[in-house]
gemmi code that builds the backbone of each chain (N, CA, C; Angstrom):
import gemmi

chains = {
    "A": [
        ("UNK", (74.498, 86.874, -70.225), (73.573, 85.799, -69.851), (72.559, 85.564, -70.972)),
        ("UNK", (72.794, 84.435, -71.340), (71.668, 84.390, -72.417), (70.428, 83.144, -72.081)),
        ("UNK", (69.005, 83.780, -72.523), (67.706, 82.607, -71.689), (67.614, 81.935, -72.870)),
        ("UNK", (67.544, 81.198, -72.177), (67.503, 80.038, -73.316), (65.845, 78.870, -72.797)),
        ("UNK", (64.871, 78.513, -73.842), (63.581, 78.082, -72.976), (63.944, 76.246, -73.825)),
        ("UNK", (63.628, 75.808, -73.145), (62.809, 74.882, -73.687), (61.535, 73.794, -73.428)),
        ("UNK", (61.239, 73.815, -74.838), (59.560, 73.840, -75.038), (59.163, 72.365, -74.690)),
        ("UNK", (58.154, 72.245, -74.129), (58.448, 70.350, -73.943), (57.223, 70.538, -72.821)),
        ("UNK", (56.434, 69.143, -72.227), (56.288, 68.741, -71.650), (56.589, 68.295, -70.491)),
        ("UNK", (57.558, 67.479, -70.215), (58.627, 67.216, -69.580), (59.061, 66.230, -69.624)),
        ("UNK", (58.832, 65.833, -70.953), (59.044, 64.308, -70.667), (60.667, 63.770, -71.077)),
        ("UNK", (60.906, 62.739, -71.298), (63.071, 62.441, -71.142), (63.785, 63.290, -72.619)),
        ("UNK", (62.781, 63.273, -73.657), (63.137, 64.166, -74.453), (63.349, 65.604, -74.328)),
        ("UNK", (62.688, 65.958, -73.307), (63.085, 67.501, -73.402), (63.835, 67.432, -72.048)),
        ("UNK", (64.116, 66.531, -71.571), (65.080, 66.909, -69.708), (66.470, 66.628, -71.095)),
        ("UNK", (66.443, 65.373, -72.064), (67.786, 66.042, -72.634), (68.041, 67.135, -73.124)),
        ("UNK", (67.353, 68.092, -73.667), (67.486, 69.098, -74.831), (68.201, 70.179, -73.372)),
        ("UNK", (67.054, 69.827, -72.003), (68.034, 70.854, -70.941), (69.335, 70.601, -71.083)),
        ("UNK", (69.483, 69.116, -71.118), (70.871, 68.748, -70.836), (72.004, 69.116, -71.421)),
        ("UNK", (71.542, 68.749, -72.670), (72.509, 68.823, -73.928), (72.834, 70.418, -73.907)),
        ("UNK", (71.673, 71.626, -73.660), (71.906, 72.999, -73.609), (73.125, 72.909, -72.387)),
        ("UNK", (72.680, 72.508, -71.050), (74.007, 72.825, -70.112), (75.810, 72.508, -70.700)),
        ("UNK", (75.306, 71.072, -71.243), (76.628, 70.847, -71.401), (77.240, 71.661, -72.530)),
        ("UNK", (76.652, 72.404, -73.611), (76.795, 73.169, -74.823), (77.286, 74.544, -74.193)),
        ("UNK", (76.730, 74.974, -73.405), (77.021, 76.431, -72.367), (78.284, 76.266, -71.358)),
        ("UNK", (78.130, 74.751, -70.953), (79.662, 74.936, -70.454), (80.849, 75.113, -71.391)),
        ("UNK", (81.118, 74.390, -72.327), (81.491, 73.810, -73.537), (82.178, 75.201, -73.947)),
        ("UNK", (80.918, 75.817, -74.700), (81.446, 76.998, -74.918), (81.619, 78.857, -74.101)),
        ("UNK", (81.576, 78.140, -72.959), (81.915, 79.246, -71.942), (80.772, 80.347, -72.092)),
        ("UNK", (79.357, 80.026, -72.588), (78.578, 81.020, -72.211), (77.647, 80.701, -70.915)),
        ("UNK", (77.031, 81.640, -70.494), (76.326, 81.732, -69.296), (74.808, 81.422, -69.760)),
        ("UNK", (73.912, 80.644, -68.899), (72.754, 80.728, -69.733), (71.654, 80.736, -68.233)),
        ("UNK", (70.566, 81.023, -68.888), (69.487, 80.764, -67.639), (68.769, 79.889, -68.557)),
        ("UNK", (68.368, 78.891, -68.169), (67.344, 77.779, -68.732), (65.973, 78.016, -67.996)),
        ("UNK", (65.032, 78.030, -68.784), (63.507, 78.061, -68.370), (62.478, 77.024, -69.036)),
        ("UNK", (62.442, 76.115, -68.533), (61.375, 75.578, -69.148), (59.597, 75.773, -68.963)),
        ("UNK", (59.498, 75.319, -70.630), (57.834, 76.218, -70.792), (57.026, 74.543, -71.095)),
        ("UNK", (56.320, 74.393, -70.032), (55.061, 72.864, -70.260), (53.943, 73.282, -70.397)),
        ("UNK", (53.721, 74.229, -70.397), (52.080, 74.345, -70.871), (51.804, 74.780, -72.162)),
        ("UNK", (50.737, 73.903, -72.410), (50.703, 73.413, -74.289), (50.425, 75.254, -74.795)),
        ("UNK", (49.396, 75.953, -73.992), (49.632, 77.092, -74.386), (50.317, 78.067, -74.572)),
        ("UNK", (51.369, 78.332, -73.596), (52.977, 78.454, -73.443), (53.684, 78.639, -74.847)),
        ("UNK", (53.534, 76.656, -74.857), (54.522, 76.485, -75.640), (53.697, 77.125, -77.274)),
        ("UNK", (52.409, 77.128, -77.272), (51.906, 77.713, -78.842), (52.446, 78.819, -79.000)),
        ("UNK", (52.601, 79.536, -78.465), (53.150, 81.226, -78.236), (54.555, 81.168, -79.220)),
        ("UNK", (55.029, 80.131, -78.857), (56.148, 80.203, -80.240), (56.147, 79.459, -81.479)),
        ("UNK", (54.843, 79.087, -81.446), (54.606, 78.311, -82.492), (54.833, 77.068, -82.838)),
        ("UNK", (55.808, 76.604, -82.104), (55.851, 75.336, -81.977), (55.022, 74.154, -81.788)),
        ("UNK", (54.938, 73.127, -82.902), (53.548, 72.571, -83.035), (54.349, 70.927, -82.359)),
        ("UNK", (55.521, 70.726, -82.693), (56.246, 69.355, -82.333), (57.423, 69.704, -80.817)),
        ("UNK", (57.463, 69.072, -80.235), (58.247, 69.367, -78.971), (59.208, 67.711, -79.476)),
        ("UNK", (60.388, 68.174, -78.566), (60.551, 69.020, -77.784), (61.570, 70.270, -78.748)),
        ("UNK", (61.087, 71.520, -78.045), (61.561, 72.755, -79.242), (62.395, 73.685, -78.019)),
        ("UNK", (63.401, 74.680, -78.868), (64.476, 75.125, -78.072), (63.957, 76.756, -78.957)),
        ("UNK", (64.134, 77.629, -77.261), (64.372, 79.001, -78.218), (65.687, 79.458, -77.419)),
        ("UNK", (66.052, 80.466, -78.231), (67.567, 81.065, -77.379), (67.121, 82.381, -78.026)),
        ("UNK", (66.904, 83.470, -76.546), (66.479, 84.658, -76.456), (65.393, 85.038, -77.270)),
        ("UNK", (64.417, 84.276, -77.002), (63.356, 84.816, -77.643), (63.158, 84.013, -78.850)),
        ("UNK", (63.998, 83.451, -79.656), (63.724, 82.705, -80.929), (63.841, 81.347, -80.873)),
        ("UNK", (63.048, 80.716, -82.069), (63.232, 79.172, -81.974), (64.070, 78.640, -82.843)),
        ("UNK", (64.874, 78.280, -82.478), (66.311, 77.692, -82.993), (66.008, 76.325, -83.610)),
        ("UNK", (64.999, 75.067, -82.633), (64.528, 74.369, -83.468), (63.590, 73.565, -82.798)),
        ("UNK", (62.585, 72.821, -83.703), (61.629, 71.848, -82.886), (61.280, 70.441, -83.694)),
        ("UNK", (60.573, 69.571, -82.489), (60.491, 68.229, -83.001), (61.712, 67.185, -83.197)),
        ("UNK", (62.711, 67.590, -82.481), (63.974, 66.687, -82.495), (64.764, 66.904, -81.482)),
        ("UNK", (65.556, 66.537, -80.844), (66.488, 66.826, -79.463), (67.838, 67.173, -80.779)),
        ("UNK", (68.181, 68.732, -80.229), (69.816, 68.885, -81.003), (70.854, 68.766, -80.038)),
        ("UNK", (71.831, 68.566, -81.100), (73.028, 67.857, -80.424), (73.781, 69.266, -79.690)),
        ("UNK", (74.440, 68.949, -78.875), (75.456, 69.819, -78.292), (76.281, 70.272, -78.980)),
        ("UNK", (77.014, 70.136, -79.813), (77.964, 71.122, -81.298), (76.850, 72.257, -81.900)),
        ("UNK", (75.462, 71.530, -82.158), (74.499, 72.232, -83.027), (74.417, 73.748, -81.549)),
        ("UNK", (73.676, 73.566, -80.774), (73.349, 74.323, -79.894), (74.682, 75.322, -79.228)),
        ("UNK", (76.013, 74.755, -79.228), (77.158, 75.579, -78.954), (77.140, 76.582, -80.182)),
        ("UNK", (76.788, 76.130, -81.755), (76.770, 77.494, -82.669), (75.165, 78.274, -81.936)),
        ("UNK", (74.167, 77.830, -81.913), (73.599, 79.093, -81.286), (73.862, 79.810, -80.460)),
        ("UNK", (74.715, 79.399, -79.484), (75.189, 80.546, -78.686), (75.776, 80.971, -78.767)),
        ("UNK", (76.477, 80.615, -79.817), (78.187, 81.157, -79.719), (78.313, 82.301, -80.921)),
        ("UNK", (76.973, 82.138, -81.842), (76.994, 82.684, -83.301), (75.913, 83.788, -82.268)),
        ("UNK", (75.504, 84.198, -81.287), (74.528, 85.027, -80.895), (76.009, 86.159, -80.467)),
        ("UNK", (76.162, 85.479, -79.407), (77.516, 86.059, -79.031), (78.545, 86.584, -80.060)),
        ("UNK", (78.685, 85.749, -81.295), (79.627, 86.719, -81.744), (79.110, 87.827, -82.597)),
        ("UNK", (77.675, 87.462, -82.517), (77.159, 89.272, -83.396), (76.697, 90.481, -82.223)),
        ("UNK", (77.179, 90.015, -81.057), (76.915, 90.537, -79.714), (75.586, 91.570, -80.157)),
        ("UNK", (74.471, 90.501, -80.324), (73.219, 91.450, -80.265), (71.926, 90.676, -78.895)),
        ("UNK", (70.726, 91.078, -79.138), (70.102, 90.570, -78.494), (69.895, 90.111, -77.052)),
    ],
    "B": [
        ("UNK", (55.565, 65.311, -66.263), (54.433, 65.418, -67.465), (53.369, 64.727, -66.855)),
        ("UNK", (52.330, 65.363, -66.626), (51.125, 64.523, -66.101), (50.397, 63.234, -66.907)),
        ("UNK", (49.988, 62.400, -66.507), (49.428, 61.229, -67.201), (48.435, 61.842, -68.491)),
        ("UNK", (47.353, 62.762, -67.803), (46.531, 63.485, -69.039), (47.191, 63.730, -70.034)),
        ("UNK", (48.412, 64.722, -69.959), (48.920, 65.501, -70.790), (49.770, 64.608, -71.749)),
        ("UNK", (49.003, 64.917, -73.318), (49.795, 64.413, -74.435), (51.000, 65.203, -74.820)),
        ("UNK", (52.262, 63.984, -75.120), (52.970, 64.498, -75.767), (53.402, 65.212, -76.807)),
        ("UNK", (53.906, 65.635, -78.004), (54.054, 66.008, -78.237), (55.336, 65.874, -79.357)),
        ("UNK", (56.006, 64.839, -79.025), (56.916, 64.288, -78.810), (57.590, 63.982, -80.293)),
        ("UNK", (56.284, 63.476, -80.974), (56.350, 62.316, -81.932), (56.190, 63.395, -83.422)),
        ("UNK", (56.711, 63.764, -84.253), (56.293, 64.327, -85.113), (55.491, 63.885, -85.874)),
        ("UNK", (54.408, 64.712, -86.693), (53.877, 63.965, -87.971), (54.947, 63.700, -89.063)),
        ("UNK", (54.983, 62.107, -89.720), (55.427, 62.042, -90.913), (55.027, 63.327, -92.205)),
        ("UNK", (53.324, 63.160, -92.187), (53.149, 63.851, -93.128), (52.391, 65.165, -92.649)),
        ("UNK", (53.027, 66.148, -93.353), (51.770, 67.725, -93.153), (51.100, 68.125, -94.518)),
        ("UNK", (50.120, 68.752, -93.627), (49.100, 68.993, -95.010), (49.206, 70.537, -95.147)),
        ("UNK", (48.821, 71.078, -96.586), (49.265, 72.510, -96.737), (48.124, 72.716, -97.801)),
        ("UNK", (47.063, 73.130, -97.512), (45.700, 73.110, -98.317), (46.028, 75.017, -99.000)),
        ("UNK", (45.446, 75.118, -99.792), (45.577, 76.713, -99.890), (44.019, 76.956, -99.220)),
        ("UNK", (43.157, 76.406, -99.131), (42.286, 76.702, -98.994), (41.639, 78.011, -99.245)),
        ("UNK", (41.177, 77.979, -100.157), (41.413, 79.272, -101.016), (39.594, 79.755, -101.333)),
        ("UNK", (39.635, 80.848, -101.525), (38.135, 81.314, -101.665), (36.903, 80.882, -103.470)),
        ("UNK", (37.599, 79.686, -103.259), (36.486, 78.790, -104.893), (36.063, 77.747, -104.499)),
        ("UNK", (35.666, 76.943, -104.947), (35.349, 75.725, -104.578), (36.277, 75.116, -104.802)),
        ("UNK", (37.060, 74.766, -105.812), (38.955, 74.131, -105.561), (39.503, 74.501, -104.571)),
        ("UNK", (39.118, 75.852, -103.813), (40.155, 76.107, -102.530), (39.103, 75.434, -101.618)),
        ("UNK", (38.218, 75.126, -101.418), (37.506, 74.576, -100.718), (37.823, 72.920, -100.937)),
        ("UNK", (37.684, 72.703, -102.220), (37.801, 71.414, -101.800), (39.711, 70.520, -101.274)),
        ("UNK", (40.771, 71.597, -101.567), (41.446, 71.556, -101.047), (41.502, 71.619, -99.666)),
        ("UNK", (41.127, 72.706, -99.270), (40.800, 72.296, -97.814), (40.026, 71.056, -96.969)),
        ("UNK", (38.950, 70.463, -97.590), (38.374, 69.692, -97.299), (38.789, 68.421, -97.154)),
        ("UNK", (39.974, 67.957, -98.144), (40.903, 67.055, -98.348), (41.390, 67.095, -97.803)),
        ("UNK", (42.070, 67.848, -97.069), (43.450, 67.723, -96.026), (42.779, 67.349, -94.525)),
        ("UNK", (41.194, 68.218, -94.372), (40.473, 67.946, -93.292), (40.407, 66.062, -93.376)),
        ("UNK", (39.750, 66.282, -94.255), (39.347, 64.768, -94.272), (40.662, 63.594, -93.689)),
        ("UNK", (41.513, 63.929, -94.624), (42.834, 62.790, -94.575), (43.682, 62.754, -92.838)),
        ("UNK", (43.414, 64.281, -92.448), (44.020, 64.220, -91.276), (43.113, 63.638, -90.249)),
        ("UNK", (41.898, 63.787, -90.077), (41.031, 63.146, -89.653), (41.263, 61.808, -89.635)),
        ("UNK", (41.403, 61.168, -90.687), (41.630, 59.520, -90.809), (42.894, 59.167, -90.617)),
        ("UNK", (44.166, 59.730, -89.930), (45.255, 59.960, -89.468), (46.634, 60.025, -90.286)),
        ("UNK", (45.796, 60.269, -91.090), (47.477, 60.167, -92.758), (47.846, 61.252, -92.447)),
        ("UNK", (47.838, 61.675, -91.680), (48.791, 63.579, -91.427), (48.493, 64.189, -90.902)),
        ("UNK", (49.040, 65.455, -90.449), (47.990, 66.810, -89.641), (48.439, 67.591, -90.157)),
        ("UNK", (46.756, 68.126, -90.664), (46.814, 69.698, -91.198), (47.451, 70.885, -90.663)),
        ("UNK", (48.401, 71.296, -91.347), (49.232, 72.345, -90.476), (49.037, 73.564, -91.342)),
        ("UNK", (49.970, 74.706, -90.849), (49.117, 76.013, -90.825), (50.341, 76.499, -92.402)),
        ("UNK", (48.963, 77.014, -92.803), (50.394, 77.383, -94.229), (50.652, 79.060, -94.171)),
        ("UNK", (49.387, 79.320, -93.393), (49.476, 80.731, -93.576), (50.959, 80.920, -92.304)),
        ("UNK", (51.383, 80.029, -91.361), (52.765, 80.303, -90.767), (53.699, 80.478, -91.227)),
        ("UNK", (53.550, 79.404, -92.546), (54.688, 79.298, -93.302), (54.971, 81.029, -94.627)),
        ("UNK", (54.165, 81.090, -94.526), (54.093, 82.885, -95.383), (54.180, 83.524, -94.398)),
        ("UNK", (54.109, 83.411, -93.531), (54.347, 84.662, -92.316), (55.708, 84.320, -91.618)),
        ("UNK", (56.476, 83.300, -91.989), (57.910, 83.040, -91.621), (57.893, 82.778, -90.515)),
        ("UNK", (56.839, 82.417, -89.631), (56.770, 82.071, -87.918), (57.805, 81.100, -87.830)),
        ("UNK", (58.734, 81.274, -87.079), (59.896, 80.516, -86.679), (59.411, 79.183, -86.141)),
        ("UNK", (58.473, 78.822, -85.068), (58.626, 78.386, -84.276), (57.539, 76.936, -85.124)),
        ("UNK", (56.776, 77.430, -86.514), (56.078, 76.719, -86.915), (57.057, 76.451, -88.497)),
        ("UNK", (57.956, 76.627, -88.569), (58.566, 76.808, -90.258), (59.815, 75.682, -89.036)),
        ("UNK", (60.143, 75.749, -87.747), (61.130, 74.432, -87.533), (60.319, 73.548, -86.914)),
        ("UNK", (59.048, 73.450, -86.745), (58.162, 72.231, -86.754), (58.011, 71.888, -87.850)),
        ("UNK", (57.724, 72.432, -88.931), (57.632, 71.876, -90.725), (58.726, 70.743, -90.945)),
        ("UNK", (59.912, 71.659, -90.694), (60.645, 70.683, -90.739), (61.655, 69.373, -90.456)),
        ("UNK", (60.338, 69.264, -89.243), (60.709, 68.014, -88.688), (59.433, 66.960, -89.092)),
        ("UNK", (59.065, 67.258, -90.299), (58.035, 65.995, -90.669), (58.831, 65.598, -92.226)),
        ("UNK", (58.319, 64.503, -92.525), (59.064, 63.976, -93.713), (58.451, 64.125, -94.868)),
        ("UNK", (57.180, 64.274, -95.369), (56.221, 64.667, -95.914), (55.631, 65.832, -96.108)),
        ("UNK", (56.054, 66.742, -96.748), (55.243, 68.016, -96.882), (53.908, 67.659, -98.201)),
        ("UNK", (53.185, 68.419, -98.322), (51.805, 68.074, -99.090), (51.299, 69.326, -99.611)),
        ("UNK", (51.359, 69.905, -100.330), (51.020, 70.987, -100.879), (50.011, 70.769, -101.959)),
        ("UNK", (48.209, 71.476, -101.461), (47.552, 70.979, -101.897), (46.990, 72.647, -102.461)),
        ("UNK", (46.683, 72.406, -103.879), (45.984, 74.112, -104.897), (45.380, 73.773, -105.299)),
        ("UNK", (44.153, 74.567, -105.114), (43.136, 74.876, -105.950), (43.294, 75.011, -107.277)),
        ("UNK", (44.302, 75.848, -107.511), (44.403, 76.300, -109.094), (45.547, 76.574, -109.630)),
        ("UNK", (45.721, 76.655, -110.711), (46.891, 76.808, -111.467), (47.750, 77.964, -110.521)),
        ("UNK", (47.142, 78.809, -109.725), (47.761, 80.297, -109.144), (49.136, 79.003, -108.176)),
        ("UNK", (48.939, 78.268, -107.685), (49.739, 77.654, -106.773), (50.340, 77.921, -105.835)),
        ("UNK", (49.333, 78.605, -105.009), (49.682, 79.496, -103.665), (50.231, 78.721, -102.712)),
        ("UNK", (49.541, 77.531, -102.723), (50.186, 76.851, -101.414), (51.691, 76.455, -101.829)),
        ("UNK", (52.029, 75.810, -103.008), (53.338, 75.421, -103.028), (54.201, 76.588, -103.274)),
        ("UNK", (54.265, 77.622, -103.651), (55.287, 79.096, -103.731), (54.840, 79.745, -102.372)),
        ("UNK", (53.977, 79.386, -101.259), (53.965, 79.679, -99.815), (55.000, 78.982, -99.475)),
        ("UNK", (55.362, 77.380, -99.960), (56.102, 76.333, -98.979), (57.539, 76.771, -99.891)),
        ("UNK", (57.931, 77.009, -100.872), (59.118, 77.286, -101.671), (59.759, 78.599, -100.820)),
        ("UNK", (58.694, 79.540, -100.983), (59.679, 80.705, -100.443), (59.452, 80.593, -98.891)),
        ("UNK", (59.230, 79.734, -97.980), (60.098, 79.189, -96.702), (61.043, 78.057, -96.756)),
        ("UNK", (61.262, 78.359, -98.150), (62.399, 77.041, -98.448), (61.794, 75.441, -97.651)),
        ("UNK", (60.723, 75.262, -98.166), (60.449, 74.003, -97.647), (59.660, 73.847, -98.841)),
        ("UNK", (59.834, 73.158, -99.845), (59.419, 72.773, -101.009), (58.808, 71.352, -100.474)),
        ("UNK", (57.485, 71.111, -101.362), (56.473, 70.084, -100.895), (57.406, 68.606, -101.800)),
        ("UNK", (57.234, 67.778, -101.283), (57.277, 66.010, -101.829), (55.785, 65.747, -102.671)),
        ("UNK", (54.821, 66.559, -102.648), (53.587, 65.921, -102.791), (53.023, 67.293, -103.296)),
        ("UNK", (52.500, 67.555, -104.349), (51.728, 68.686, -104.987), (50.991, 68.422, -105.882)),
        ("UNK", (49.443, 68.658, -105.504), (48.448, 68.789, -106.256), (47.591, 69.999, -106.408)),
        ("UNK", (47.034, 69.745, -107.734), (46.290, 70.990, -108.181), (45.206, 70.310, -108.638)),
        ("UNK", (43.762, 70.864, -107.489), (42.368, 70.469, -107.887), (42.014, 70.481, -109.459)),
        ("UNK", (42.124, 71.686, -109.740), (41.823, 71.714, -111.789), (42.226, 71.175, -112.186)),
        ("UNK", (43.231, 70.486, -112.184), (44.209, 69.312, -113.055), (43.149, 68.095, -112.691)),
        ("UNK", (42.393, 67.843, -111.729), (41.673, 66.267, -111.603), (40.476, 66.710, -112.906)),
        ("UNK", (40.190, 67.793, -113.476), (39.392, 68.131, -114.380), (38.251, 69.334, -113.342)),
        ("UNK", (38.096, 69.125, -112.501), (37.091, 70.638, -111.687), (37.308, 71.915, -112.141)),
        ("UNK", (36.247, 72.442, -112.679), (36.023, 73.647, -113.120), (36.347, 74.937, -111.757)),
        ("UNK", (37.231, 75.515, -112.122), (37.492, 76.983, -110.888), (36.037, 77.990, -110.838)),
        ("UNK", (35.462, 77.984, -109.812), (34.249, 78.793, -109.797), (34.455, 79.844, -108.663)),
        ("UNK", (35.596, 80.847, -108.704), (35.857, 81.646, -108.340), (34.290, 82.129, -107.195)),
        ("UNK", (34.400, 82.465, -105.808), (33.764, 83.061, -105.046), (32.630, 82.319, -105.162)),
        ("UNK", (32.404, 81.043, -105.313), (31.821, 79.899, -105.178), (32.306, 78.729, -104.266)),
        ("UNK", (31.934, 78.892, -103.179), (32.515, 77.840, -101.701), (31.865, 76.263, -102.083)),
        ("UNK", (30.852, 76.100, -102.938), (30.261, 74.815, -103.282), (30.956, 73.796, -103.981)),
        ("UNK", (30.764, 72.514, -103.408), (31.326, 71.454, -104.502), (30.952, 70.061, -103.865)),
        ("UNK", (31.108, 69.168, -104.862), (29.914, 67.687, -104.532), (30.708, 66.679, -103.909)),
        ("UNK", (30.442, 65.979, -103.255), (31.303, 64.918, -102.696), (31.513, 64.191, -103.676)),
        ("UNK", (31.295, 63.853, -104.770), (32.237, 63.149, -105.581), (33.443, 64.126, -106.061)),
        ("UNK", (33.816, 65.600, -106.131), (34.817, 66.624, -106.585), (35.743, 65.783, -105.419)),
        ("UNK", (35.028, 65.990, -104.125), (36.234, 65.855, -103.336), (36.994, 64.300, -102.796)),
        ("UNK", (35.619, 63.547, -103.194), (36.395, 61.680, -103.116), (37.672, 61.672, -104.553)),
        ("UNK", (37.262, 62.507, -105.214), (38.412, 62.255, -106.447), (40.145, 63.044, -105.705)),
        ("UNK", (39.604, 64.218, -105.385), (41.079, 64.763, -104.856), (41.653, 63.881, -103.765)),
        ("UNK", (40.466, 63.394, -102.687), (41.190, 62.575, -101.949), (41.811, 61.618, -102.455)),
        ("UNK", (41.187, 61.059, -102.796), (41.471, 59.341, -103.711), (43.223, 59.539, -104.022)),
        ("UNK", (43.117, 60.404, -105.039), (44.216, 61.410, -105.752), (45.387, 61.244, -104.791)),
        ("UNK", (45.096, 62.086, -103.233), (46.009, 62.375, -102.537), (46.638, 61.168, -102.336)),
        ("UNK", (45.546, 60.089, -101.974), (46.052, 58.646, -100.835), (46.632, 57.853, -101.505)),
        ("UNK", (46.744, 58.279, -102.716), (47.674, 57.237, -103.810), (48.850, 57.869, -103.799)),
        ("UNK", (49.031, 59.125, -104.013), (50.402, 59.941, -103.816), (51.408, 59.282, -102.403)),
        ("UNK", (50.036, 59.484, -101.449), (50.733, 59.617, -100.230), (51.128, 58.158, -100.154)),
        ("UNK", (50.638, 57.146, -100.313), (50.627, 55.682, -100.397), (52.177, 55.316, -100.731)),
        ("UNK", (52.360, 55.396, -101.854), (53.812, 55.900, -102.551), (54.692, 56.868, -102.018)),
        ("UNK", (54.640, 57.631, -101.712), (55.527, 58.548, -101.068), (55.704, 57.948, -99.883)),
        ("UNK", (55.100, 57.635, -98.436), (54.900, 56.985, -97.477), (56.303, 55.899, -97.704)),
        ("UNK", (55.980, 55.578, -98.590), (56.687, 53.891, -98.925), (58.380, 53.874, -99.072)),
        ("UNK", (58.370, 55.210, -99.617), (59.696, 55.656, -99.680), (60.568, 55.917, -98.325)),
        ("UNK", (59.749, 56.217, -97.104), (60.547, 56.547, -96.146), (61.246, 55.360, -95.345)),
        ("UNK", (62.722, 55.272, -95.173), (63.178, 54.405, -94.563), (62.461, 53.813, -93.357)),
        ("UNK", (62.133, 52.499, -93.587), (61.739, 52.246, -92.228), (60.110, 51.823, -92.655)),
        ("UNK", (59.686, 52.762, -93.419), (58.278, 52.445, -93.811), (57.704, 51.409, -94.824)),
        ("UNK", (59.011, 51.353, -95.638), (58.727, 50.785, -97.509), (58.023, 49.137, -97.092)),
    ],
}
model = gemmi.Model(1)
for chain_id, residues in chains.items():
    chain = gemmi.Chain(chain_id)
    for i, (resn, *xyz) in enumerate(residues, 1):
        res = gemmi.Residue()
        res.name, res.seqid = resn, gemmi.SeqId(i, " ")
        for name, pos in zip(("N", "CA", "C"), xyz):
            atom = gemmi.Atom()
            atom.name, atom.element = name, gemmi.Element(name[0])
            atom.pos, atom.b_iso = gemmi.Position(*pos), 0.0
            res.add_atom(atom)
        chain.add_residue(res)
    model.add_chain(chain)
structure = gemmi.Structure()
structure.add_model(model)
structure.setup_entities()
């Protein structure tokens, strides 16, 4: 199971970045728990200064742009294949 | 998202990367970037993140189009801060090069030192700005 957050407000930019994560986790057959983080203080905690921003297990993979579903299937899939974390 | 609550959404085109450094060139570097972001040409962002490799502020960097790497002095801390996070600046200035004397552990300097660095910057940025699709 891998958590996966994303950083956002809530506004249609970050309900895609959920999105695009589900369909990326089906895609590539991993399991994920999605959590989203809206509070501006929250979201400082990872440093993230531009939303909407994605972490997967703890790290930020990326911010200030919605990534595509190919991009986000290698984060999970490149986590998974060093089976750490 | 509540009505109050700002987004977030929108990246800055341009970031500012002052060394802000302990002379009056690092001062007036800093002061410049205060100033310019203030008048909305950019927001001052954190350089000391970018030397500390903070993830979460080194992939906000690079979602602006404009990096700005602003030194006090020939040492060029701020731009070999932004190089070795592999985010090399579009825009680099060095206060001593406008002619300002480095007065090491001296925080003082005149508002004309720092209308010149600005001046300096807003012509860079003016031009650079112009270059971005969409903007020219």
């Amino acid at each position: 199971m891998k958590k996966v957050h994303v950083l956002g407000p809530g506004c249609p930019k970050c309900q895609q970045v959920a999105a695009n994560v589900a369909e990326a986790a089906k895609a590539a057959g991993v399991e994920v728990e999605v959590e989203k983080v809206s509070k501006p203080m929250d979201i400082a905690k990872y440093g993230v200064m531009f939303t909407p921003g994605l972490a997967v297990e703890g790290e930020v993979v990326c911010a200030g742009r919605i990534p595509g579903v190919e991009e986000i299937k290698g984060w999970l899939g490149a986590e998974r294949a060093e089976g750490k974390k | 998202m509540s009505d109050s609550q700002k987004c977030a959404c929108e990246p800055s085109e341009v970031l500012f990367f002052p060394c802000s450094g302990g002379s009056n060139c690092g001062q007036i570097a800093h002061y410049a970037a205060v100033s310019l972001a203030r008048a909305g040409r950019g927001k001052f962002f954190c350089l000391a993140g970018m030397g500390g490799h903070v993830k979460g502020l080194l992939e906000s960097a690079k979602a602006a189009k404009v990096l700005v790497a602003i030194d006090g002095c020939p040492a060029l801390c701020a731009k070999k801060t932004l190089e070795h996070a592999e985010l090399p600046p579009q825009i680099h200035l060095v206060v001593t090069e406008l002619g300002i004397e480095k007065k090491s552990g001296n925080l003082d300097f005149s508002e004309d030192e720092l209308a010149s660095c600005r001046g300096t910057l807003e012509r860079e940025l003016d031009a650079e700005v112009a270059l971005i699709p969409g903007r020219g």
